[in-house]
C-alpha positions as CSV (number, residue, x, y, z in Angstrom):
1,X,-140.5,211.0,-32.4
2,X,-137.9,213.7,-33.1
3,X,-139.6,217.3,-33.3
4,X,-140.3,218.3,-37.0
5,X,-137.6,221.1,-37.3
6,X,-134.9,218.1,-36.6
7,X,-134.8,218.9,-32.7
8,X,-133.8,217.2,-29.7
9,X,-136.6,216.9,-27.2
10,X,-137.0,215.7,-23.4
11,X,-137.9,212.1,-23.0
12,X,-137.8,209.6,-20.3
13,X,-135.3,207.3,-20.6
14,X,-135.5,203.5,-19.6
15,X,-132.8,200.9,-19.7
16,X,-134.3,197.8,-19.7
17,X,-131.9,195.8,-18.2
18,X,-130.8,194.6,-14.6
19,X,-127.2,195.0,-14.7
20,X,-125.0,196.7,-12.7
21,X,-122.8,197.2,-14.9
22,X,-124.5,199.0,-17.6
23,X,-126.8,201.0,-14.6
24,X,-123.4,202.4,-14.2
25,X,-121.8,202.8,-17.4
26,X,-124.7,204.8,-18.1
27,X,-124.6,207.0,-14.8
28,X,-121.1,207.4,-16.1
29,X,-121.9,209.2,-19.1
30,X,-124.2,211.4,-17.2
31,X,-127.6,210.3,-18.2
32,X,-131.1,210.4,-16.2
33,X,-132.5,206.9,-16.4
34,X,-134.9,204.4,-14.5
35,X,-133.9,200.9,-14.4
36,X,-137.0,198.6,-15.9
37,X,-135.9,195.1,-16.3
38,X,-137.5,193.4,-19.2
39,X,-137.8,190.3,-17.5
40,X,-139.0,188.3,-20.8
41,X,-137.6,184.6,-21.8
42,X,-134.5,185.5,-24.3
43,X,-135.1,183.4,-27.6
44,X,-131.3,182.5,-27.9
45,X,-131.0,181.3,-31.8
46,X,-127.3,179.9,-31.8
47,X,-128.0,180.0,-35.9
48,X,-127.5,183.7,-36.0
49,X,-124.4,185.5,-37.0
50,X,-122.9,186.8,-33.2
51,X,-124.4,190.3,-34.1
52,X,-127.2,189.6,-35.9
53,X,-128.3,187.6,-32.4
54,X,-126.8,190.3,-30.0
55,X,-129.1,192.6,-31.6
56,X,-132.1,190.1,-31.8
57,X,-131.7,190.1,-27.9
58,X,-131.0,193.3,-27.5
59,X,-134.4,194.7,-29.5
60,X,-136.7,191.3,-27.3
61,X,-136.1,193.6,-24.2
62,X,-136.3,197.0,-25.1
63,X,-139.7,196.3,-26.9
64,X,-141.1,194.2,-24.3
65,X,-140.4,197.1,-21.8
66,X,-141.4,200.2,-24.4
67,X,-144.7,197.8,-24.7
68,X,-145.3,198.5,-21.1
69,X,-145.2,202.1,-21.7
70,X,-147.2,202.8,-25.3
71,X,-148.0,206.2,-26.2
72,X,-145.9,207.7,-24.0
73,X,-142.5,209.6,-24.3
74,X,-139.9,207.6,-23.4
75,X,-137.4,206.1,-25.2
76,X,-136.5,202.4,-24.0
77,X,-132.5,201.7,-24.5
78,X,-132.2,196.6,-24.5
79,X,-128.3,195.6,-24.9
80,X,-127.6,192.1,-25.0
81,X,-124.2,191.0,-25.3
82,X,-122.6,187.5,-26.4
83,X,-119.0,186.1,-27.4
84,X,-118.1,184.4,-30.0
85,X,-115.0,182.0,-30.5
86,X,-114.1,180.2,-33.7
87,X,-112.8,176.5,-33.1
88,X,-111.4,173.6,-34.9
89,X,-115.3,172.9,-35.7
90,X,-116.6,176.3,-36.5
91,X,-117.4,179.2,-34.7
92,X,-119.1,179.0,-31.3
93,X,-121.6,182.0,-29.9
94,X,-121.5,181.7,-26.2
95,X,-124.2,183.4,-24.0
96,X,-124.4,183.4,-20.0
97,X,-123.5,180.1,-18.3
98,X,-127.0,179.0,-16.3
99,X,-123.7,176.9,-13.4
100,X,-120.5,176.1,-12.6
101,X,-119.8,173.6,-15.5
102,X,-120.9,175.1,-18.2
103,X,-119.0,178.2,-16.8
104,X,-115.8,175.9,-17.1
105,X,-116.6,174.8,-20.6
106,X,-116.7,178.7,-21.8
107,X,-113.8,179.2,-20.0
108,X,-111.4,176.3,-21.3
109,X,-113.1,177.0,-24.6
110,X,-112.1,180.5,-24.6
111,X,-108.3,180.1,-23.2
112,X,-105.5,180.9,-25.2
113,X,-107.9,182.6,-27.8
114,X,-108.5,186.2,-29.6
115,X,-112.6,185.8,-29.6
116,X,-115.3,188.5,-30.2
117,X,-117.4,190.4,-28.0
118,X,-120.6,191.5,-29.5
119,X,-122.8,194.1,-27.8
120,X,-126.0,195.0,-29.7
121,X,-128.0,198.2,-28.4
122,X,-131.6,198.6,-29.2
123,X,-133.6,201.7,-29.0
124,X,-137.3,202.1,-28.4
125,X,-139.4,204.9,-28.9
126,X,-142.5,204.0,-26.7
127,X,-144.6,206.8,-28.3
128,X,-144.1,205.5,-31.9
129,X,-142.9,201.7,-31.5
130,X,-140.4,203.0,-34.0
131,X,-136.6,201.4,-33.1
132,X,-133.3,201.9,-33.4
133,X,-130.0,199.6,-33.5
134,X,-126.5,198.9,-33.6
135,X,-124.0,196.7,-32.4
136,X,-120.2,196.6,-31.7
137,X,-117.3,194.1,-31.8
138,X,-114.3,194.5,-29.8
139,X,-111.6,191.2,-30.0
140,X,-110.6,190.1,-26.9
141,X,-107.0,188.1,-26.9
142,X,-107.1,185.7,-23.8
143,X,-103.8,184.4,-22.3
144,X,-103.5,180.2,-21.9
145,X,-105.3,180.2,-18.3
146,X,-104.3,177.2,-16.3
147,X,-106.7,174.3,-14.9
148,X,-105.9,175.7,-11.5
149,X,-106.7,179.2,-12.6
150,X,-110.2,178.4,-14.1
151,X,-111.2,176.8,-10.6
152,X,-110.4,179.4,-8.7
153,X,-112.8,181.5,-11.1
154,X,-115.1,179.2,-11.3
155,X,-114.9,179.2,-7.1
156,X,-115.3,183.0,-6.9
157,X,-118.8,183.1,-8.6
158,X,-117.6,186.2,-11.0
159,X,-119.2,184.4,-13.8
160,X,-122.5,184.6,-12.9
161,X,-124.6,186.8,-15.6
162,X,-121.7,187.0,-17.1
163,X,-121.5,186.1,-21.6
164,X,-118.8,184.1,-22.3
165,X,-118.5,183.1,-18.5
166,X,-116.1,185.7,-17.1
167,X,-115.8,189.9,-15.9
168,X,-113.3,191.4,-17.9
169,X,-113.6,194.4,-15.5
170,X,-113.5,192.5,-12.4
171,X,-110.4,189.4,-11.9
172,X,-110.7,188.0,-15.5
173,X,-108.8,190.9,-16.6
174,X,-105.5,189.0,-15.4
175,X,-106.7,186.8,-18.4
176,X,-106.9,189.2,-20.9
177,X,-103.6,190.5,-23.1
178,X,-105.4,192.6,-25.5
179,X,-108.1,194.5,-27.0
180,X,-108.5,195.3,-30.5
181,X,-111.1,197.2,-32.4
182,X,-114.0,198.0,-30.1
183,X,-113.5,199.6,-26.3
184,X,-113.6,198.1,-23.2
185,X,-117.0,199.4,-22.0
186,X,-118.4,196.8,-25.0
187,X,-116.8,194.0,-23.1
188,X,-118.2,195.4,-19.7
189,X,-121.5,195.4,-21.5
190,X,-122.7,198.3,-23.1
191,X,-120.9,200.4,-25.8
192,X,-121.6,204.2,-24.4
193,X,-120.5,206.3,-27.4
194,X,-122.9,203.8,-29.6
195,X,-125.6,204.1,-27.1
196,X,-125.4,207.7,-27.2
197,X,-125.5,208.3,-30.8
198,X,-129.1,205.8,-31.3
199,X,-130.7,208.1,-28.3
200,X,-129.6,211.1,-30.7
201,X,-130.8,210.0,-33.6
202,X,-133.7,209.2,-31.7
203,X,-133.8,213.0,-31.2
204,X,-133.1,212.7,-26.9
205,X,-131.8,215.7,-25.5
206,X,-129.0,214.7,-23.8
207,X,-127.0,216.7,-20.7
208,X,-123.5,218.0,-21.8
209,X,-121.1,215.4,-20.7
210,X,-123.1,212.9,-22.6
211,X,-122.6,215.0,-25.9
């Protein structure tokens, strides 16, 4: 808990997720972490509004971690991120492709579109079970991409982990003409600035640069 007279105070931090790519968005910003995959089953409910789910996901992993460390001082930071495309049918929330096919399917489904990127960001306080959350939307325009194209990227494997099939900060960023709204490090995974203002309200004492 934050200290009585409003306070920051020293915790461990834990992101509680395997990705590279928020490991070192958050390295970016300065902070002293440990990695601690959650390694629980995600309950995707496509019913959910896109950030209602994101942060449904995002709050399954940090909990399941922060469970692993009760009582103690550490403050457990679950994102979860998903796209979400309207179509002639209604809108369509797109997670991780599990192959090649359905990696395709996001792909031609997301050609030629201006879709959402939703992160949600989840803060656990291990001592108190008491969270925190948030989430943030950043439209993505997409360019037309061309059957030829979306083999080749199917081909390379960038989509792999990847919501809504493809690494805007990797090749896929040839695909992408605009972003509106949010930043780029949502897309990538993880909103930072977002991040950092839940572990301050969850009265962390963060190092300088992170402030």
């Amino acid at each position: 808990m934050p200290r009585a007279d409003g306070g920051e105070r020293r915790v461990r931090l834990i992101l509680a997720s395997a990705s590279p790519r928020r490991r070192d968005l958050l390295d970016a910003a300065g902070l002293d972490f440990d990695v601690e995959p959650s390694g629980t089953e995600e309950v995707f409910d496509p019913a959910l509004a896109p950030e209602e789910l994101a942060v449904s996901l995002a709050l399954q992993k940090a909990a399941a971690v922060a469970a692993l460390h009760a009582g103690e001082s550490a403050l457990v930071i679950g994102s979860d991120t998903v796209v979400a495309v309207d179509l002639a049918q209604g809108p369509r929330v797109l997670g991780k492709p599990e192959d090649e096919s359905e990696a395709r399917e996001m792909l031609r489904l997301l050609s030629g579109t201006r879709h959402r990127v939703v992160t949600g960001v989840c803060v656990v306080d291990a001592a108190s079970g008491e969270s925190r959350s948030a989430h943030e939307r950043t439209f993505v325009t997409m360019r037309a991409i061309t059957s030829v194209e979306v083999e080749a990227y199917v081909a390379s494997q960038e989509w792999r982990d990847k919501a809504g099939g493809y690494a805007i900060q990797e090749n896929a960023d040839a695909f992408v003409t605009r972003l509106d709204e949010g930043g780029f490090d949502n897309v990538v995974g993880l909103p930072v600035e977002l991040t950092l203002e839940l572990l301050r309200r969850a009265g962390a004492s963060l190092p300088p640069a992170s402030r």
